[in-house]
N, C-alpha and C positions, 0 to 999 in steps of 0.2 A: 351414549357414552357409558351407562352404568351396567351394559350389557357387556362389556369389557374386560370389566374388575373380574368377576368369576371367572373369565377365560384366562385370564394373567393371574390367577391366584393356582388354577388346576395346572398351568404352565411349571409355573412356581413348585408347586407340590412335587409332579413327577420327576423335576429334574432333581430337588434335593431326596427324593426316594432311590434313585437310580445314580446318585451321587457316584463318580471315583475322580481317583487324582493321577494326575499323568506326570510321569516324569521321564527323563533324556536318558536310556541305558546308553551312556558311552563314557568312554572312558579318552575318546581321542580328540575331542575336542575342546576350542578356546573358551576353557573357566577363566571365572571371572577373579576368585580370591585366592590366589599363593597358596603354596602347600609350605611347609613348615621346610627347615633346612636340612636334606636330607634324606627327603621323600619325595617321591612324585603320585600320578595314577596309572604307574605300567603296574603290568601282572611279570613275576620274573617267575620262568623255569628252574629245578630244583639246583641246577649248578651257577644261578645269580642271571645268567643270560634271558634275554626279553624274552617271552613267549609269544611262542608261533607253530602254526600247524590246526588246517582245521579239525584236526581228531581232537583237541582243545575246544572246551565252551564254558562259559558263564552265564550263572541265571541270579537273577534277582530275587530274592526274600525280602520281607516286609514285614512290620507287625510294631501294636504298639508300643513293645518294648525287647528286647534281644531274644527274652526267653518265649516269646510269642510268634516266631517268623514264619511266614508260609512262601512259597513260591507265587512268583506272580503266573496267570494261566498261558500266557505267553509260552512260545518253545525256546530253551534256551539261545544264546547266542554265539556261533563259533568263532573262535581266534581267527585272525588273516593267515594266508601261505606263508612259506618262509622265503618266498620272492618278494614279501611286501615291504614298503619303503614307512611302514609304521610298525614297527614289531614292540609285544605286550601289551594289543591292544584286540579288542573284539569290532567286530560289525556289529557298531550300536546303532540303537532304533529306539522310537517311542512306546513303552510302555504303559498299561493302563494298571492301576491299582483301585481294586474292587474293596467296597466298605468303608471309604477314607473320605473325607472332606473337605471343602478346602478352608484351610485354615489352622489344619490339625498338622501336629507334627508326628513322622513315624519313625523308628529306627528302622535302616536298612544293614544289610550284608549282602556280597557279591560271592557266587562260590564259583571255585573254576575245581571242572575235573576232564580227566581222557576219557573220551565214549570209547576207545579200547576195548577198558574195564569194564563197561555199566554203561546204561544210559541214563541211567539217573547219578546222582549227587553219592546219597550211601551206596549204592551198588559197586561205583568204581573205588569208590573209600573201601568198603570190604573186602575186595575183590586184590586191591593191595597196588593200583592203579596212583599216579601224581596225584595231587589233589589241592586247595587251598581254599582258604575263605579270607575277607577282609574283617578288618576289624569294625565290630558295627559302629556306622553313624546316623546322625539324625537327617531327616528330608522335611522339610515345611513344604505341607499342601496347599498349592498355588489354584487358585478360579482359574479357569481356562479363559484368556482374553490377552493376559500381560505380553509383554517381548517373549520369544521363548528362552529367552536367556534363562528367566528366572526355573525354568525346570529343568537346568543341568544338577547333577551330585556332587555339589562343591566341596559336600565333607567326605567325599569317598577318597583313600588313599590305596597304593596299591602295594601289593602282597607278592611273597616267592611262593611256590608250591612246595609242599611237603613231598620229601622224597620216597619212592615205594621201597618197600625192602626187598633187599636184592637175597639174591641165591648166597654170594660169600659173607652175608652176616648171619644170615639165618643159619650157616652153617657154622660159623664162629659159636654162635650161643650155643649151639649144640654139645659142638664139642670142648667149650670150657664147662659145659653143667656135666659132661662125662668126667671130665678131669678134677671138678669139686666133689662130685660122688667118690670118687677113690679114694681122693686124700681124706675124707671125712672117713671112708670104710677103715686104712688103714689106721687112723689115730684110733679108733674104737677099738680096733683087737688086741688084746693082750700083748705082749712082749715074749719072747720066749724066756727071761732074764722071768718074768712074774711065775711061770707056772712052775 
């Protein structure tokens, strides 16, 4: 029996060495706590409307606090078709988060961008592509064992995307910085009335 202890202690060891916390990336299924009035967890396209289309995807960041977020190693997650009977919503799956504990709390964000633009997050943000993020919340790391209820993102709320800039605004700013340059030119020049 005392041949045991050591084995269950080396068990012990590796698993709190190789520690991660697993959480529900979705956003379409039955949470357990209300959102506030006024909110839900869809992702809205930039003119309000749910998002849809798999050129659309969301990935998961994590970290112990906002300013600390990494991507989880996972490949992001794309939106449904726009044949789907859930729209603003991704094909969610379970996630592993590496370096976490259970018991520990982390802030998360969710980023949605067009692979369009980018296959990453900044590329299609550069690139001038949709784009959004949610606002960060907290996730308590749960032991692998409970209901899986307890690994959904109950504090996740959902977000519209940031619109790209289009051709007639970029062209607007243009041509009102040509129209501020002349009037500025002309108030600088003399008068004929001064010379």
């Amino acid at each position: 029996m005392r041949w045991m202890l050591p084995i269950f202690v080396t068990v012990l060891s590796a698993t709190w060495c190789f520690a991660q916390g697993t959480v529900t990336f979705a956003n379409n299924v039955m949470f357990h706590t209300p959102t506030e009035p006024g909110t839900d967890r869809l992702v809205r396209n930039v003119d309000g409307s749910l998002l849809v289309g798999t050129n659309f995807v969301a990935q998961l960041y994590y970290g112990a606090d906002a300013n600390s977020l990494r991507a989880v190693t996972a490949a992001p997650a794309h939106f449904k078709p726009p044949t789907t009977t859930q729209p603003g919503t991704w094909l969610g799956t379970t996630r592993m988060l590496e370096g976490v504990f259970p018991g520990q709390t982390v802030s998360m964000v969710v980023r949605v961008w067009d692979t369009d633009f980018g296959l990453t997050f900044d590329a299609a943000k550069a690139a001038g592509g949709a784009w959004g993020e949610s606002a960060p919340f907290s996730y308590y790391i749960n032991a692998v064992g409970p209901p899986a209820s307890v690994f959904l993102m109950e504090n996740f709320r959902g977000f519209t995307l940031v619109p790209e800039p289009s051709a007639a605004l970029l062209l607007s700013v243009a041509v009102g910085s040509v129209l501020l340059l002349r009037l500025r030119e002309k108030q600088c020049r003399p008068s004929r009335l001064e010379k």
